[in-house]
N, C-alpha and C positions, 0 to 999 in steps of 0.2 A: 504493500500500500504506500503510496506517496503522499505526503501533508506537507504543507506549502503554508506560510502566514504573506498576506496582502496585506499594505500601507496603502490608504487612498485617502482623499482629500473629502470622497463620502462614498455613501453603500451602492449606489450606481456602481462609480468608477472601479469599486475592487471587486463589485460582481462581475462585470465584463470582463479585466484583468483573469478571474477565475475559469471564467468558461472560455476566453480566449486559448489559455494555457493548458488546462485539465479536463477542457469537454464539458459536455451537456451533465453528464454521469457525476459529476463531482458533486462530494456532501460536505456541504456547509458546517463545520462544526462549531463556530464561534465566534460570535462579532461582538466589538465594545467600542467603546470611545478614548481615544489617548492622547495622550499632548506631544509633540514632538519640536525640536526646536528652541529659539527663546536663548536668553542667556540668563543661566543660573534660575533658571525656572521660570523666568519670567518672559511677555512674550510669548508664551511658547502657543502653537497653532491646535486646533483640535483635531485627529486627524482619526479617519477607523481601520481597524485593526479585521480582518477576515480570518479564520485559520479555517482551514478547505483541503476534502484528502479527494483522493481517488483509488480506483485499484491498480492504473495500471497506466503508465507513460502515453497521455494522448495527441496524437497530430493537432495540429493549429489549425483549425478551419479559418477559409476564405473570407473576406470581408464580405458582408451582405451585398445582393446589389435589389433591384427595384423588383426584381420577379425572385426573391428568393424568398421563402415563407418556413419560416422556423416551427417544430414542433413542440406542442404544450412540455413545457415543462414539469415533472411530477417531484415535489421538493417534501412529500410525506416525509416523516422521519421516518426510516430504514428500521426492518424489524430488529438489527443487531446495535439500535442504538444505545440500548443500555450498557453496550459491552464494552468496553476498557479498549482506549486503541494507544499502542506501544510503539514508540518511532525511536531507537535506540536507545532501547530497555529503558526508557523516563516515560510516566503516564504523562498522556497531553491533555484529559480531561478523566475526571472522575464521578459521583455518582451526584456530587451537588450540583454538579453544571447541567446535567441532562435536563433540567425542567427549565431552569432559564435560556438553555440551547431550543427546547420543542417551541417555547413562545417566538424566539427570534424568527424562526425557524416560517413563518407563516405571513409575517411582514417580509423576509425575505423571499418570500414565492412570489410575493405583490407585484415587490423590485425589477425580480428577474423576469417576469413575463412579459413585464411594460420595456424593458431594455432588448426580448430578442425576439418579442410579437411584433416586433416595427420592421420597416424597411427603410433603409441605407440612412435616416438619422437617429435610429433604433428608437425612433418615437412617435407614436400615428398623429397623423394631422389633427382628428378631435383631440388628444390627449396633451399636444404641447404646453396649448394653453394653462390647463390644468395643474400638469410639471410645473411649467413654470411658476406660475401664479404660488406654488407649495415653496420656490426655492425664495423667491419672494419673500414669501412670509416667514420661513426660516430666520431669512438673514436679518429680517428687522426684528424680529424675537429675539435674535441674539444680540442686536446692539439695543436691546431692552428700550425698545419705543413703547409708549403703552399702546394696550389692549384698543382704545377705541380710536387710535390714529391711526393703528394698522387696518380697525376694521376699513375704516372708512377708505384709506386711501385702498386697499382691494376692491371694495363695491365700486370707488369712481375708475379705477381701471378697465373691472370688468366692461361697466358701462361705456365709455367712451374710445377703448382698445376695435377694431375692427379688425387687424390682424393679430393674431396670434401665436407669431414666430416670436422665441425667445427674446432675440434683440426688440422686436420692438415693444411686446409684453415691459423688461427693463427701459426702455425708453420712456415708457408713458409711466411708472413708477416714480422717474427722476424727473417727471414734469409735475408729476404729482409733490411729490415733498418741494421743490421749487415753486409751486403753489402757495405751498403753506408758509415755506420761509422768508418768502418775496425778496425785495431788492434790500441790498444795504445800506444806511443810515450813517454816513459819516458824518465826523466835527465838522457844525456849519459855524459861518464867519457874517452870521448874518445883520449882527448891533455890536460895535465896541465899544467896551471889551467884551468878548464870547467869554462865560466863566460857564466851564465844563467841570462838573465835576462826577468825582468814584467812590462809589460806595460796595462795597461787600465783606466777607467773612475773612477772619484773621489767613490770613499764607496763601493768597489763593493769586496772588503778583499784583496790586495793584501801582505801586510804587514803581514797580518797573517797568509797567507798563506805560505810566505817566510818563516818566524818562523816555519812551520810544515816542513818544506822541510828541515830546516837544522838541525832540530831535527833529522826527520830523519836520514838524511846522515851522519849526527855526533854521535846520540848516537845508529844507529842501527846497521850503516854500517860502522861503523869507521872510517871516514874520516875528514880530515882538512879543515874544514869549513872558509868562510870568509862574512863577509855581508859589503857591499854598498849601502847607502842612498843617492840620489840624490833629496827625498821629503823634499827640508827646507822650502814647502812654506806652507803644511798645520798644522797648529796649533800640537804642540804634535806629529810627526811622526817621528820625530829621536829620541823623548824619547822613544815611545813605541821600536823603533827598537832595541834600546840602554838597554832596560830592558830585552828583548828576545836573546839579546846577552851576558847579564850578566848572567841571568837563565842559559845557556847553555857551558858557557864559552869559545865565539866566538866574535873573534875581531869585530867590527864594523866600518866603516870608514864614515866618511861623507864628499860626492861631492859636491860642492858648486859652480864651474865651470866647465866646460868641460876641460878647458886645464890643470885641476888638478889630470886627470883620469890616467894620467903616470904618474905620481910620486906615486899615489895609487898602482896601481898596481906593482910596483915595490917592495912597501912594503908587498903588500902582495904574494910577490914571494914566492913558495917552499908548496902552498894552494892546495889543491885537486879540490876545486871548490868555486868560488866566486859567490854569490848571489848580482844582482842589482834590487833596489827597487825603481823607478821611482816615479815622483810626479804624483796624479793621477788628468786631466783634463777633460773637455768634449769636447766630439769630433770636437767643434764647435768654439773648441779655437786652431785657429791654430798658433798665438804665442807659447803657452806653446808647441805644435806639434811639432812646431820647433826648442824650445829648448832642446826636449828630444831628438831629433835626431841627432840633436848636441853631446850630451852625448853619444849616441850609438853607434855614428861613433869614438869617442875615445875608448872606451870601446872595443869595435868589440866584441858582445858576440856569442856565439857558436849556443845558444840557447836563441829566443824570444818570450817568450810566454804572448798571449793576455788574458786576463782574465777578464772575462765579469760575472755578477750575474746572476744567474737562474731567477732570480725575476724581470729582466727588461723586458720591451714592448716587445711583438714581434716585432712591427714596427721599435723599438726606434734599435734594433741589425742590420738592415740592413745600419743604417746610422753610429753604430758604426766601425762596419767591413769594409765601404767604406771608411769612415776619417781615421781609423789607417794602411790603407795599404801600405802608403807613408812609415810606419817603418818597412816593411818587416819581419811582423809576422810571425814565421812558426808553430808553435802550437795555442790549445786554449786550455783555462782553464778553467770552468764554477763552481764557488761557489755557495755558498747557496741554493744547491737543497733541504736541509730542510724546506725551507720557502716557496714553491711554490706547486703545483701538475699542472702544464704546465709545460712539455717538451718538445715541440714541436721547440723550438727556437735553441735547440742544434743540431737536425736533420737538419733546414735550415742551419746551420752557417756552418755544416760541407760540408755540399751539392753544396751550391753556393763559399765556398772558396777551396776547396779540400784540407784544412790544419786536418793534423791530430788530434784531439782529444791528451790529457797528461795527466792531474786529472781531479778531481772532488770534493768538500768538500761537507760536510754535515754539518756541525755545527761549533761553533767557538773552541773550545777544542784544544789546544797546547799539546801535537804533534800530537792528534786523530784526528776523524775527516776529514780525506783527506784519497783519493785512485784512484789506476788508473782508469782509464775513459772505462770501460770494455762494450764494445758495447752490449752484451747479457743483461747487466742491465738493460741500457739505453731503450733498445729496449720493457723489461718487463717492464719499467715505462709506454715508452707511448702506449702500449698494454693493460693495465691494469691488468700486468700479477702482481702477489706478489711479490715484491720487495722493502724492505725497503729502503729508504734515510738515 
């Protein structure tokens, strides 16, 4: 008997793989889910795992073509399934596995009939849709969109989709979440001084983000920059702000009470656009809630943008988006998309707040690093489409 283990990317690919190699005959003995890849654990991809025997070394058959019609597949489990199979004297499964093998065992008969009941794209014309529509849903299940964006955006596919080849099934998906996320929102310059300011939870970059923004503005776009630090309570945050104002040579002022935000501003009369950099809390502290709001209503800034990490909970963003709405955010900002591959949190946040999208960072780099929040990205992220962070 010969046993063979398949790595595939999913249970299609390593069933094909299977019957490619070992023939129609071949018995499934065992499929799981594994991580492969990643450094140091992390990253790592999800990939399945096949173990697949036969009796006896089989010829490769031909690639289908348009008149070839494949016979039913019969994937029962084998009356010697109970029995111990030995591949140099090590058991490869024993008496536990048999009942989680017989359940696999029935979804994979599904698999394999829809992969070699087709002809030459091993998939019938009614069923593409269908496939695809399932890999679809997969994959936003996996970048944990919720339940009722997925639904929706499915029913408006179905609906408005007239073909039904793979590509353009994905096409009308990525029209679909571009739908939802619309255009982006950047710093406008529309009354001077523009006083923009950031609000969110403690580590999540807003400081550094500030520092890219006025890099920008100042040494791209020419303009008379200012920064505002109202963070005197975490350790080191009006130095870091105060070193990114001297790199750039931009005043920096620092708030210490709300009632000192008019006389700030006054000084820095005659400014294109003032940057305010908020202490960062969690959502759960509504002291400090209240004191930034305090600040914001002296300040009145033009523009409030919340700014949340790619890297937080899905869960943990519905309770930050409820506690900051007392400050009347109208954008969102979302950092550190280099450090995660879940996006599914930016499609809720936009969906349930109807605030528009403004950046997006990638990495920590002064003044790289950051770009506008272009929904076509977004949408090739959690599509799985190529798109670098």
């Amino acid at each position: 008997m010969k046993i063979k283990t398949y790595i595939a990317d999913n249970v299609q690919e390593a069933l094909y793989k299977v019957k490619s190699e070992m023939g129609r005959d071949a018995i499934i003995l065992q499929t799981r889910q594994i991580k492969k890849g990643g450094i140091f654990g992390l990253f790592a991809k999800t990939k399945v795992e096949v173990i697949a025997a036969c009796d006896i070394e089989p010829k490769k058959f031909a690639e289908p073509s348009l008149k070839l019609t494949f016979p039913k597949i019969n994937l029962q489990p084998p009356e010697n399934l109970n029995k111990k199979v030995e591949y140099n004297n090590k058991s490869l499964i024993d008496e536990q596995q048999i009942e989680r093998i017989k359940s696999d065992l029935q979804e994979v008969k599904r698999l394999v009939k829809e992969i070699y009941e087709n002809k030459e794209s091993f998939l019938k014309a009614s069923d593409i849709k269908t496939e695809s529509m399932q890999i679809i849903l997969d994959r936003l299940n996996s970048m944990e969109v919720k339940k009722e964006i997925i639904k929706k955006l499915i029913e408006n596919i179905k609906q408005e989709s007239t073909n039904s080849t793979h590509k353009n099934l994905m096409e009308s998906a990525k029209n679909e979440i571009i739908k939802i996320i619309k255009e982006p929102e950047p710093i406008k310059i529309e009354k001077i001084p523009a006083k923009v300011a950031f609000i969110g939870p403690t580590g999540v970059g807003k400081t550094t983000t500030i520092a890219k923004l006025a890099a920008k503005y100042s040494l791209d776009e020419g303009k008379k920059v200012a920064l505002i630090t109202s963070d005197t309570y975490r350790v080191g945050a009006v130095s870091q702000l105060k070193t990114y104002g001297e790199l750039l040579e931009i005043p920096v002022e620092v708030l210490y009470e709300p009632k000192e935000a008019s006389n700030i501003l006054k000084k820095l009369d005659g400014f294109d656009i003032i940057f305010l950099d908020t202490l960062g809390t969690s959502p759960k502290n509504k002291i400090f809630l209240k004191k930034i709001k305090n600040i914001l209503e002296e300040i009145e800034p033009s523009e409030l943008h919340l700014v949340i990490s790619a890297t937080t909970k899905t869960n943990e963003v519905d309770f930050i988006l409820d506690n900051y709405k007392d400050l009347n955010y109208n954008k969102i900002l979302f950092t550190k998309l280099d450090e995660t591959n879940i996006y599914g949190l930016i499609l809720n946040a936009v969906y349930y707040t109807n605030c528009r999208l403004s950046y997006i960072t990638t990495g920590q780099n002064v003044p790289d690093d950051i770009e506008l929040a272009y929904p076509f990205k977004i949408a090739n992220l959690l599509l799985g489409e190529s798109e670098d962070v």
